[in-house]
Structures are given as C-alpha cells and as structure tokens.
C-alpha positions as CSV (number, residue, x, y, z in Angstrom):
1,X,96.3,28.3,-101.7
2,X,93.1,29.3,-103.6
3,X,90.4,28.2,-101.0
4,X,91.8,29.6,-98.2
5,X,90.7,32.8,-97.5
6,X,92.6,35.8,-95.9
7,X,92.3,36.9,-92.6
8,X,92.6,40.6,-92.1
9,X,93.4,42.1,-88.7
10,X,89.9,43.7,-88.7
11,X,88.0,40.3,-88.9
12,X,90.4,39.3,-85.7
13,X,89.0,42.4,-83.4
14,X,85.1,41.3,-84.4
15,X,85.6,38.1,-83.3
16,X,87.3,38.9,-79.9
17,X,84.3,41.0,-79.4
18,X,81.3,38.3,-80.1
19,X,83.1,36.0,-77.9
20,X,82.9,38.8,-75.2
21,X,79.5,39.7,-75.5
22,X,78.2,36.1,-76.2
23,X,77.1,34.4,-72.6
24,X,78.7,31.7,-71.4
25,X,76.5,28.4,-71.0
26,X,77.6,26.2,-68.1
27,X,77.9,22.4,-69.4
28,X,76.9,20.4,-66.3
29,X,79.5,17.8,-65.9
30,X,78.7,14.3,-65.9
31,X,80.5,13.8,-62.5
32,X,78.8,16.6,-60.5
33,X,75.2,15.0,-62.0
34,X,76.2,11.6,-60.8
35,X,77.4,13.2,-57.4
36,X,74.1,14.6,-56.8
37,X,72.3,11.8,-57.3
38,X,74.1,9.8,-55.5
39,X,74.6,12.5,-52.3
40,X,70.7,13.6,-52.2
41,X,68.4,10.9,-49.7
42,X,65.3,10.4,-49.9
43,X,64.6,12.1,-46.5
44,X,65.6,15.6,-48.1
45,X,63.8,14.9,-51.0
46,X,60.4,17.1,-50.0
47,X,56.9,16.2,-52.1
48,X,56.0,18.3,-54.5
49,X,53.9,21.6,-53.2
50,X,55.5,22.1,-50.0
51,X,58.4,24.4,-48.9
52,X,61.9,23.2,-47.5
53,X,61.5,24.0,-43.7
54,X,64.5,25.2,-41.7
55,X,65.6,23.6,-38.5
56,X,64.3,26.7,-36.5
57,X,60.2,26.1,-37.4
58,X,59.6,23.2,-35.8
59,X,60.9,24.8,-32.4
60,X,58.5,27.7,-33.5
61,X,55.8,24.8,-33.8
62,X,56.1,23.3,-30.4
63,X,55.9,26.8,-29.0
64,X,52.5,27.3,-30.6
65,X,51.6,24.1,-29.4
66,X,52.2,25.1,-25.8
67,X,50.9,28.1,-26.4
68,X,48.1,26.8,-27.8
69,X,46.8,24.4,-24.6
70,X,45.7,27.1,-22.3
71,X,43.7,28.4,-25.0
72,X,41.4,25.3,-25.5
73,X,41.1,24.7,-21.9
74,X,39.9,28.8,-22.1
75,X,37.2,28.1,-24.4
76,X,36.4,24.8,-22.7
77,X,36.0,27.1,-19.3
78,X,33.8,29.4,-21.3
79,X,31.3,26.9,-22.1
80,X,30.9,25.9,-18.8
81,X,30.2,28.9,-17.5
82,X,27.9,30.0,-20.5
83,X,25.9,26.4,-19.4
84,X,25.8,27.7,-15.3
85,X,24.7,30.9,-16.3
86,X,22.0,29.6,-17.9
87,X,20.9,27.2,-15.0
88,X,21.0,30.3,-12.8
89,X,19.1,32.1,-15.5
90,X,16.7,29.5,-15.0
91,X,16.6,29.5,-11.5
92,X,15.9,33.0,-11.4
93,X,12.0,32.6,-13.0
94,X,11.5,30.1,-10.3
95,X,10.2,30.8,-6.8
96,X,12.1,31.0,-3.9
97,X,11.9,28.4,-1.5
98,X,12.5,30.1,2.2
99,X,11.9,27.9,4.9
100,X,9.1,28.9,7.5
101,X,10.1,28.2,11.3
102,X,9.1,25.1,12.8
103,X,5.3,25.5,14.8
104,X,5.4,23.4,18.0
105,X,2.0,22.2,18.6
106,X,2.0,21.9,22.9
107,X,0.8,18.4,23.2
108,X,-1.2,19.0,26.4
109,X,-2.6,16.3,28.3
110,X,-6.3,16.4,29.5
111,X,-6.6,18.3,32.9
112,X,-6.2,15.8,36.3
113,X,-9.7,14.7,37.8
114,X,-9.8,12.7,40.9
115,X,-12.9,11.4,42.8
116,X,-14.8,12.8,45.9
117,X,-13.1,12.2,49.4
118,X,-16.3,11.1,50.1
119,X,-16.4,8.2,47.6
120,X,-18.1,4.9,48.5
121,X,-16.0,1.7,48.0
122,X,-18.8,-1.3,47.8
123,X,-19.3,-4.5,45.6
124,X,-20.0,-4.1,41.9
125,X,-21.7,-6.4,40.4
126,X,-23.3,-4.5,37.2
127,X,-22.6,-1.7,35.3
128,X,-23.6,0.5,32.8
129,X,-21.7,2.4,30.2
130,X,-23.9,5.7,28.9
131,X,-22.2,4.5,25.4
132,X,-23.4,2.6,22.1
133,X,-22.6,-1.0,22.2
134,X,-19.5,-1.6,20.0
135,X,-19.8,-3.5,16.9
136,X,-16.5,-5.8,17.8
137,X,-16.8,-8.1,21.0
138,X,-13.1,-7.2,21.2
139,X,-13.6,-4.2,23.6
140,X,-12.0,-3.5,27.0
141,X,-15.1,-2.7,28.6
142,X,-16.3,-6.1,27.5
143,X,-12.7,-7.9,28.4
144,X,-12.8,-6.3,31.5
145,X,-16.2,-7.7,32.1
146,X,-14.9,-10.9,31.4
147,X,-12.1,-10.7,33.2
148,X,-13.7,-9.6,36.7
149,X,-16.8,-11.4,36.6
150,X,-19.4,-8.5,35.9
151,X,-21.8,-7.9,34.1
152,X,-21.8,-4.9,31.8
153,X,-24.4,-2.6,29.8
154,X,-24.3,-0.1,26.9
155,X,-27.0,2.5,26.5
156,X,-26.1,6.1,24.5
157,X,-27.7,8.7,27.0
158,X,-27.5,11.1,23.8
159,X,-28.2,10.8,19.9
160,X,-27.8,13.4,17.5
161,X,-29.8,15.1,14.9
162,X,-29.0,17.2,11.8
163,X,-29.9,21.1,11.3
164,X,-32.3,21.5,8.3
165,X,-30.8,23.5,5.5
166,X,-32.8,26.5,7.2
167,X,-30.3,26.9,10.3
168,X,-27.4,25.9,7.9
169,X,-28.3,28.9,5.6
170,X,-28.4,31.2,8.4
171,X,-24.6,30.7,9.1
172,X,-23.7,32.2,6.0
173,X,-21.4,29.4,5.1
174,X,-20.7,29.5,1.2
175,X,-19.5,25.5,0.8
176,X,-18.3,26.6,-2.9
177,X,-15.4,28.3,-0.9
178,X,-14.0,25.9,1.2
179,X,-11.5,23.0,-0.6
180,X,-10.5,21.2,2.5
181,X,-12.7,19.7,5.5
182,X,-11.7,19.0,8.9
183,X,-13.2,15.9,10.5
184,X,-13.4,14.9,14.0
185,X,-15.4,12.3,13.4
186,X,-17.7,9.3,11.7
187,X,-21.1,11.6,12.6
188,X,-18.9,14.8,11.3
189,X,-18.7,13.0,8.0
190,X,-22.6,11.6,7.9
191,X,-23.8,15.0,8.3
192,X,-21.1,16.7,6.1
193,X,-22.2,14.6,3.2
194,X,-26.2,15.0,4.5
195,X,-26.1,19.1,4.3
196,X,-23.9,19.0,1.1
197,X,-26.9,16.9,-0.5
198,X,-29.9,19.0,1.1
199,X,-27.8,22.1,-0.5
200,X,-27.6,20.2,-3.9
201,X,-23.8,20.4,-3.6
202,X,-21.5,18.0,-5.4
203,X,-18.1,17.6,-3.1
204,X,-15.6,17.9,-6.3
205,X,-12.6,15.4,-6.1
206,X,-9.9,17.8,-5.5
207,X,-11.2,18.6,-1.8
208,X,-8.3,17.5,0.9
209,X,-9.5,16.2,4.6
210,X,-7.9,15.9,7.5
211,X,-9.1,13.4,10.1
212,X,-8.2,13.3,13.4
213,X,-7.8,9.4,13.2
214,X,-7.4,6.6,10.8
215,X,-10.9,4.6,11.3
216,X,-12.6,8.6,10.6
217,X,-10.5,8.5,7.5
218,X,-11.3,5.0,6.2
219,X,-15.2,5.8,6.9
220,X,-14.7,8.1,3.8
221,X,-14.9,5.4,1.5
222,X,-18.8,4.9,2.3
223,X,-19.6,8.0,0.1
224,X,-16.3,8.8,-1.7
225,X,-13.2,6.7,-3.5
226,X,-10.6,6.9,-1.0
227,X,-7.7,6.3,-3.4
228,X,-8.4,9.2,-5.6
229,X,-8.9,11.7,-2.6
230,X,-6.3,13.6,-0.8
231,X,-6.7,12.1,2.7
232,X,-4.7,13.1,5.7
233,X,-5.0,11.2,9.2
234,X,-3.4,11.9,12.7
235,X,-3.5,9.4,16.1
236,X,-6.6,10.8,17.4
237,X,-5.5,14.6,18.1
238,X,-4.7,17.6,16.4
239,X,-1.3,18.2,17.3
240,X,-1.2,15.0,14.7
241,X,-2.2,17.2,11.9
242,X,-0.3,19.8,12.6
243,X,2.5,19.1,9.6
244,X,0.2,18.5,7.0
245,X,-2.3,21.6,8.3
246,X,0.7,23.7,8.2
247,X,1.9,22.7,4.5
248,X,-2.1,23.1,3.3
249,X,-1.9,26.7,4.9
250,X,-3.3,28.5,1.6
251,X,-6.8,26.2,1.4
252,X,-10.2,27.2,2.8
253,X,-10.8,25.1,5.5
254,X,-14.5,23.9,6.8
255,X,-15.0,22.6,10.9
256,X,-18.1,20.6,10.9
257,X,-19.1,20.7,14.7
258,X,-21.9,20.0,17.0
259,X,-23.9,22.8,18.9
260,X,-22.3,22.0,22.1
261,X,-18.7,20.5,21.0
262,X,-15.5,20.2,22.6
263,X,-13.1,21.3,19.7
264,X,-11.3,24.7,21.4
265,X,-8.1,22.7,21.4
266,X,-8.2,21.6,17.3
267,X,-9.6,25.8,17.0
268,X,-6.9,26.7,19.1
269,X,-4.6,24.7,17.0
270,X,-6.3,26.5,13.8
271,X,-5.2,30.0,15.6
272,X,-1.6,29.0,16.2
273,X,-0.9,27.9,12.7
274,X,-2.6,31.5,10.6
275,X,-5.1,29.2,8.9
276,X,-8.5,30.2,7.3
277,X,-11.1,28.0,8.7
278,X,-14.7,28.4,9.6
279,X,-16.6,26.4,11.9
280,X,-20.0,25.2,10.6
281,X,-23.0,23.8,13.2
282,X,-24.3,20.4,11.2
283,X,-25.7,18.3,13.6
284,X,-27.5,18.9,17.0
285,X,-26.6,16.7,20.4
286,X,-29.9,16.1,22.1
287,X,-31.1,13.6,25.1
288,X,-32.1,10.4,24.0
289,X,-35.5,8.6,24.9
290,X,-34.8,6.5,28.3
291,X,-38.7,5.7,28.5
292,X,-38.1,1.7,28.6
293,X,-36.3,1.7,32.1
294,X,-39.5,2.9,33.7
295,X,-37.8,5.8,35.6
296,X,-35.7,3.0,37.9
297,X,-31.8,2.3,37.0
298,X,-30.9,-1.0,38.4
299,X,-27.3,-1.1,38.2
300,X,-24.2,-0.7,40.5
301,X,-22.3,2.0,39.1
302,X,-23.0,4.8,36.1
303,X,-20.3,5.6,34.2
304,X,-20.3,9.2,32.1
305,X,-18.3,10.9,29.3
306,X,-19.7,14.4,28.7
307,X,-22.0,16.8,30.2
308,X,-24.8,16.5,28.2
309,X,-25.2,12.2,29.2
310,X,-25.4,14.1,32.4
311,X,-28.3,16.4,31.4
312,X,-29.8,13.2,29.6
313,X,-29.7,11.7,32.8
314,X,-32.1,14.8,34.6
315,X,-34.4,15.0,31.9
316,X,-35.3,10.9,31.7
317,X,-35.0,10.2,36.0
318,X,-36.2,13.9,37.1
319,X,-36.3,12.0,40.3
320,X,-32.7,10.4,40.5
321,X,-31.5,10.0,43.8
322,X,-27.8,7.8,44.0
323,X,-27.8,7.0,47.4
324,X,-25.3,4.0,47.1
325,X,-24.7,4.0,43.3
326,X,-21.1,4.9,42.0
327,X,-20.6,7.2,39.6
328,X,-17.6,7.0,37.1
329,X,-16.9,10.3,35.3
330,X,-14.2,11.1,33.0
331,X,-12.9,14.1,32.1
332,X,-13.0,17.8,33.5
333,X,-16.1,19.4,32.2
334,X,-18.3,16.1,33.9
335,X,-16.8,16.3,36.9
336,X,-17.9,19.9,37.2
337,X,-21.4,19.0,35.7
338,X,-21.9,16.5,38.4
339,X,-21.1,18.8,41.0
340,X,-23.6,21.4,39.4
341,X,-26.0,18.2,40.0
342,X,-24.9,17.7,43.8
343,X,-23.6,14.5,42.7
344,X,-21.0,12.4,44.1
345,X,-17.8,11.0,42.0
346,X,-16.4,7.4,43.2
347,X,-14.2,7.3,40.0
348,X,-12.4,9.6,38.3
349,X,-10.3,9.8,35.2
350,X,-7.7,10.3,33.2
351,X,-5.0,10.8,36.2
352,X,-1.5,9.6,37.0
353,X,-2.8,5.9,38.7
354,X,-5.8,5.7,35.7
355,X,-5.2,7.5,33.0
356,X,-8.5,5.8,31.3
357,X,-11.7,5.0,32.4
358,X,-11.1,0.9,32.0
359,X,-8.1,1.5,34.0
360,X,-9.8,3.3,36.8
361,X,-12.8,1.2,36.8
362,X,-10.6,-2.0,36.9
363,X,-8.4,-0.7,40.2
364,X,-11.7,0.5,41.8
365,X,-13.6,-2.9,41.3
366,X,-10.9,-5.4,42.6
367,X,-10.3,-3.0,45.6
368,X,-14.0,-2.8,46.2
369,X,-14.9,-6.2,45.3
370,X,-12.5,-8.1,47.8
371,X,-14.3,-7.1,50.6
C-alpha cells in the first residue's frame, strides 16, 4: 500500500514514552457538574471575601462574648470612679465645715422684789407713771385706767442728751472698724446715726444690726432702707440674738450705751459667745426739768423704773416727804435706790403673783380700793 507508512519498533518505544511523560487532564464529567449543582444550597454558598467558618468558631465566639461582659462593666466602673475622684478632688480645695458646740444662753429671769412689810393699803384714786405718754391709746396703763376707774398721768422724770464729738473722740473708738452694731434701742439708734454725722461718717450698706426687738429694728427705716440692710431682731432680750451673734462671730461689733446703762447681761452675753465688741458712751441720761409742778406732787401713788427717775425725783422735790403716798417700784436696782432714799415700797415687781408692774398695780388697787 503506497501511503501507508511503516512502523518500526523504534517509533513504538517513543510513543509509549510521551504518553508517560505527558499529564493527564481530568475531563469533568457532565454528571458530577450537574450533581454539584444540584447538591450545593444556597446556605453553604458563602459571599464572596469571606472564609468558610468551621462549626467550632462560633462556640469560640460566644466565649468571647462572655468573656467580653465583665470587661465593659470594668471600664464602665472605671469611669465612675475617675468622676468621684474628681468630686473628692474638688472637695478637697473647699473648707471644712466642723460643727462648733451648741452655746446655751441662761435665760435668767429678773431678780424677785417684793414690797416693804410696812406698806400702806389705802384708796387710789390718781396716779402717775415717771414714763412718756405712749403714742397709741392702746396701752395697759391706760386700759387699766379705764378699767378701774382712775385716773392716770405720764411724765418722763429723765431725758437724755448726746456726748459732743469731743467726749466721743476721747474713747478711742475708730467707727471705720466696726461692721456690725448692736442696738438696744430707738434712742441707741438716734444717737448712733447723730455721732456718725458729727464725725462725717457715712454708715456703708454692708453693716449688720442686731436689735434686741422688732419695733428697734423697724425704726431703722427712718435713716436707712431696711430691705437692703442685714437686720437681725430678737423678742426683747439677748439670749434672742444669741444664734445669729454666734454665726456673725468674725464682725466687729459696736455697743452704743448710756453713761449709766443696764446692759451687763447683753455684755455678759458678748463674753460667753468670744465676740469682739466695744462699748461706746453716745448719749447721756440726765434729770429732767420738773419746774411746772411747783415743788408739790398731787397724786396717790408714784410709780418708778430705774434709779436715776429716783435721783430725778431728789433733785426737782429736795423737800419730798411721802407720808401716805405709795410708791410702785420695779425692778432690783430701784428698790435698793429707794431704800438709799429712806423710802417706803407699797408695790413691788416682777415677782411670782405680779410679774409686771400693770399686774401688780392692778391686784394692789382693787385690794385697796374696796375698802
């Protein structure tokens, strides 16, 4: 056959060889392709970019979840206690509040008087109170007038008078230092504001006062604006003022006083509680002019308050004689006055049956009078 061509045994070992050596390519089957389509869901099927993950992470998960609680609520702690550290930093630039003991003030009533065991019991019929007249008809004295059928006079046995600026000078008493007044009452204030002027010294608004009652306090407003002004008042004694005295303790206090006053309890009071005060002489108590009565006092009964209506009483009537007239006296240091005066007491108050004068003038007269 000539196109045939002849195969030696030689060309038989080459191709054994290049069939050896040549690799053998896989044909994918159409079955198995169809298989797979068919056996792979779309659950295994992962998106493109992310890694097949085993059945063992997600147990590696939740146990970095759990682990990974206690660590937030860490850092939440931490922030809390950076914030209270910070408070307490705070706290630490601040003063420390330590609380001062309590300071009783001993309320202490006014010493017992009673009257002579010689006293006079004998119809009243008109009376005089060594007082000013009050400016409201609403008065006891006046009620009590009214109600027993008497009649009743007011004459002041004393008047006061201010220092000049001389005898205030020679006190020593710088006004500049002093930020809070003590005031006992209306003529404490009228003289206050009387030597400040003389002394060409403007009361700045940041001064406190203390008043020993509220009518004091509210006769502040005739020379200053009482809503703009630190103003403390107590019921009419010092043990009242003790509280606000004692929270005040670092001002300079000024005690405007008569020459012959009766503060020792309110300087007393000043002692108990450590306070810087000084006590400044502004106004003079002198005896008023009696000249109009003609050296005779027609009247039933004399009623007293202090020692100097007493020396008043000497220096108008050198003469006086009481024979039959009463005399009301109230308070201690009057009743030892009139006995300096060889005087006789027929009333006498405060005490346990009248612990005021309209009380004990009120038991005396209807005893007296029903005779």
């Amino acid at each position: 056959m000539a196109g045939k061509k002849k195969t030696t045994k030689k060309h038989k070992i080459i191709a054994k060889k290049s069939k050896k050596s040549a690799p053998k390519v896989a044909k994918p089957s159409a079955k198995k392709k169809v298989v797979k389509v068919k056996k792979v869901s779309p659950k295994k099927v992962k998106p493109k970019g992310k890694k097949i993950v085993s059945t063992k992470k997600p147990l590696v998960k939740k146990l970095v979840k759990k682990i990974a609680k206690p660590v937030v609520k860490k850092i939440v702690v931490k922030k809390v206690a950076a914030k209270v550290s910070k408070k307490e930093e705070s706290d630490l630039h601040k003063p420390l509040k330590v609380k001062e003991p309590k300071i009783v003030i001993p309320n202490i009533p006014p010493q017992v008087v009673y009257p002579d065991k010689n006293a006079l019991k004998a119809r009243v019929k008109t009376l005089l109170i060594s007082q000013p007249r009050p400016e409201s008809e609403k008065n006891p004295y006046l009620e009590l007038a009214h109600k027993l059928n008497i009649k009743v006079d007011f004459r002041h046995f004393i008047k006061i008078e201010g220092i000049s600026t001389k005898e205030f000078r020679q006190q020593r008493i710088n006004l500049t230092e002093h930020n809070a007044v003590i005031l006992t009452s209306r003529n404490a204030v009228d003289h206050f504001y009387r030597v400040c002027g003389e002394m060409r010294y403007n009361v700045p608004e940041t001064t406190k006062y203390f008043c020993l009652n509220e009518a004091t306090a509210y006769y502040l407003q005739k020379y200053i604006q009482y809503r703009k002004r630190k103003i403390f008042f107590g019921n009419g004694t010092i043990a009242d003022l003790a509280e606000a005295l004692r929270k005040n303790k670092e001002e300079h206090f000024l005690l405007p006083v008569a020459d012959v006053h009766r503060e020792e309890k309110i300087i007393d009071v000043l002692d108990l509680l450590k306070l810087r005060y000084k006590k400044a002489v502004i106004y003079h108590t002198v005896s008023a002019d009696l000249s109009d009565y003609n050296g005779v006092l027609n009247y039933d009964m004399l009623v007293f308050f202090t020692p100097a209506g007493i020396k008043s009483l000497f220096k108008n009537f050198p003469n006086f004689k009481q024979g039959d007239m009463r005399i009301a006296a109230y308070g201690a240091t009057t009743v030892v006055a009139l006995h300096q005066h060889n005087l006789r007491i027929d009333i006498a108050a405060p005490n346990p049956e009248a612990p005021s004068m309209v009380m004990a003038l009120e038991n005396y007269i209807k005893e007296a009078n029903k005779r």
